[in-house]
C-alpha positions in Angstrom: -14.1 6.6 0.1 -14.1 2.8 0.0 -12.8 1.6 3.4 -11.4 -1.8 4.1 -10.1 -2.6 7.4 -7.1 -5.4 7.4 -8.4 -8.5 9.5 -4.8 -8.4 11.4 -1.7 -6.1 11.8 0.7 -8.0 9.6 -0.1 -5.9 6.3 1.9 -8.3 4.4 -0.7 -11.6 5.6 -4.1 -10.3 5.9 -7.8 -9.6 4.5 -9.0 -6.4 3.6 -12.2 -6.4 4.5 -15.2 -3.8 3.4 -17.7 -2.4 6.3 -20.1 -5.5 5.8 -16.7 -8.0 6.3 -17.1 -9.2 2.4 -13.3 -9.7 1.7 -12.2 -7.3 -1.1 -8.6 -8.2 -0.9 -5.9 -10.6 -0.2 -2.1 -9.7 1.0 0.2 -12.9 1.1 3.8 -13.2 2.1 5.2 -16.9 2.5 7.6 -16.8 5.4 11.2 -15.3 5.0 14.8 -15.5 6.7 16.8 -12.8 8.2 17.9 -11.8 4.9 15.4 -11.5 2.6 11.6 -11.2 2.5 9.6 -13.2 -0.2 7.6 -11.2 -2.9 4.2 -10.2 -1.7 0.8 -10.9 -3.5 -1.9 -8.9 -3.8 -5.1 -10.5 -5.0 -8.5 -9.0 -5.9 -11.1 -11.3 -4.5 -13.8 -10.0 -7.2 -11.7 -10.1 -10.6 -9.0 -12.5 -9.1 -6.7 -9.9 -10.5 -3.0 -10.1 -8.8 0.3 -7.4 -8.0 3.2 -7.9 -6.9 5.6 -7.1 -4.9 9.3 -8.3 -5.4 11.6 -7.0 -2.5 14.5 -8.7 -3.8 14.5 -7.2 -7.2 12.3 -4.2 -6.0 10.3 -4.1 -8.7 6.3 -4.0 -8.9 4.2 -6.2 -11.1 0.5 -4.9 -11.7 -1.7 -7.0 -15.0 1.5 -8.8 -16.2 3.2 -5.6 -16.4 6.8 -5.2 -14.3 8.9 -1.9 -13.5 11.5 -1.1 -10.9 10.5 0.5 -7.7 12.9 3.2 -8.6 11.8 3.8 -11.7 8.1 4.5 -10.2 9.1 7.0 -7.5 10.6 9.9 -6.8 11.6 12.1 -3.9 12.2 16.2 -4.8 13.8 17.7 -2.0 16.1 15.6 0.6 14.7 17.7 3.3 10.8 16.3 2.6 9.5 12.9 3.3 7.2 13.3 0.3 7.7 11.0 -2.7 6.2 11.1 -5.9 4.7 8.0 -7.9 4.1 6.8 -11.3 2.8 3.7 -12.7 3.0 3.8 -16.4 1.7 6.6 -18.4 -0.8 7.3 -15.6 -1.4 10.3 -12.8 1.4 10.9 -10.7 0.5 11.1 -6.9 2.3 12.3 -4.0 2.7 10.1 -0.9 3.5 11.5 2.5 3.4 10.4 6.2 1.8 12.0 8.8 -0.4 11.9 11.9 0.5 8.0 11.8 -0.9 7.5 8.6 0.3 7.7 4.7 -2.0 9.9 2.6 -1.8 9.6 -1.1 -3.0 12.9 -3.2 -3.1 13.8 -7.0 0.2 15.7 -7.4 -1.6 18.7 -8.5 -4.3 18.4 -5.3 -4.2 17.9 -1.6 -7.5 16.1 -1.5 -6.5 12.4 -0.3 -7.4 9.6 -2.8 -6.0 7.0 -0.3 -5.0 6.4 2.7 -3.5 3.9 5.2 -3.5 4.1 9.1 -0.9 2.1 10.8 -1.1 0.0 13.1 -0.3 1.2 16.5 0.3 -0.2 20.1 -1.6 0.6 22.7 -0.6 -1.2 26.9 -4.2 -0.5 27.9 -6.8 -0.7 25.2 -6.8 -3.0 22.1 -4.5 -2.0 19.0 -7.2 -1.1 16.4 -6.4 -2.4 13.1 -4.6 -1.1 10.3 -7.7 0.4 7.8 -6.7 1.0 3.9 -9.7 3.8 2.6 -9.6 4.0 -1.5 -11.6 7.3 -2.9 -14.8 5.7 -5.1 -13.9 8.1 -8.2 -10.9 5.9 -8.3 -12.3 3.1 -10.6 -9.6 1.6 -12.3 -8.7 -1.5 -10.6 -4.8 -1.5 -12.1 -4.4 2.1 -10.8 -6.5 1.1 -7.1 -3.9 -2.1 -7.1 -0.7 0.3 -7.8 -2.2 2.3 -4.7 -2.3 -0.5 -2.6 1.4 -1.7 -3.2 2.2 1.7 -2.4 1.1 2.1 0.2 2.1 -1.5 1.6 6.0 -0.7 0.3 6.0 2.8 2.1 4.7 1.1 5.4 6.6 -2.0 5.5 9.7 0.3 4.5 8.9 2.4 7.7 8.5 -0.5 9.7 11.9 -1.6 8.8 13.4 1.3 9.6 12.4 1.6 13.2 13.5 -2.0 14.0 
């Protein structure tokens, strides 16, 4: 698996960085009110190739293409945190939290193809860093985008919820 550590624990504002510190990614939120939180940018620092994410209208924007988050995800049973996601005509993965981390599997497979730690608080040791890992077979950088946001909605969603 690819692994690219986030150069601070504000997923929305940070770097992804690969093991040799080369920035891969970029995550960008502009500052936001009590209300409301900006949309958030993704950027590929290779291809330049941007996502989006649009709290307001959640909706995701991934190669000029838009959908609503509610049209990409789906949860089957209210008694399971697992949610199932679609972008387009593509796989559909399942997205679950555990062990303070989100894992996302093929539907059909419980091998991970990504996953995200979060960041946690420690009193007497440094926090370690939030670290994104994206399986190599996973080559298609519109898919490895829609990942990403993923992953960055179901975290910053379970952040919210615990304030």
């Amino acid at each position: 698996m690819h692994s690219y550590t986030f150069d601070s624990d504000r997923l929305l504002n940070s770097a992804l960085r690969d093991v040799y510190l080369k920035r891969q990614y970029t995550t960008s939120t502009a500052k936001h009110g009590p209300f409301s939180r900006p949309p958030t940018l993704l950027e590929a620092a290779a291809s330049g190739a941007k996502a989006t994410i649009d709290w307001k209208a959640r909706t995701f924007e991934i190669g000029g293409t838009l959908q609503a988050v509610d049209g990409l995800k789906k949860k089957t049973s209210s008694f399971s945190g697992t949610r199932y996601w679609r972008w387009g005509e593509g796989e559909e993965y399942k997205v679950r939290y555990g062990d303070n981390m989100w894992i996302i599997s093929s539907s059909d497979s419980a091998d991970p193809i990504a996953t995200l730690t979060s960041a946690t608080a420690h009193v007497f040791k440094a926090n370690p860093l939030p670290v994104l890992k994206i399986a190599q077979s996973l080559r298609v950088e519109e898919q490895r985008q829609f990942l990403i946001l993923v992953l960055l909605y179901s975290e910053t969603k379970r952040l919210d919820r615990q304030d």
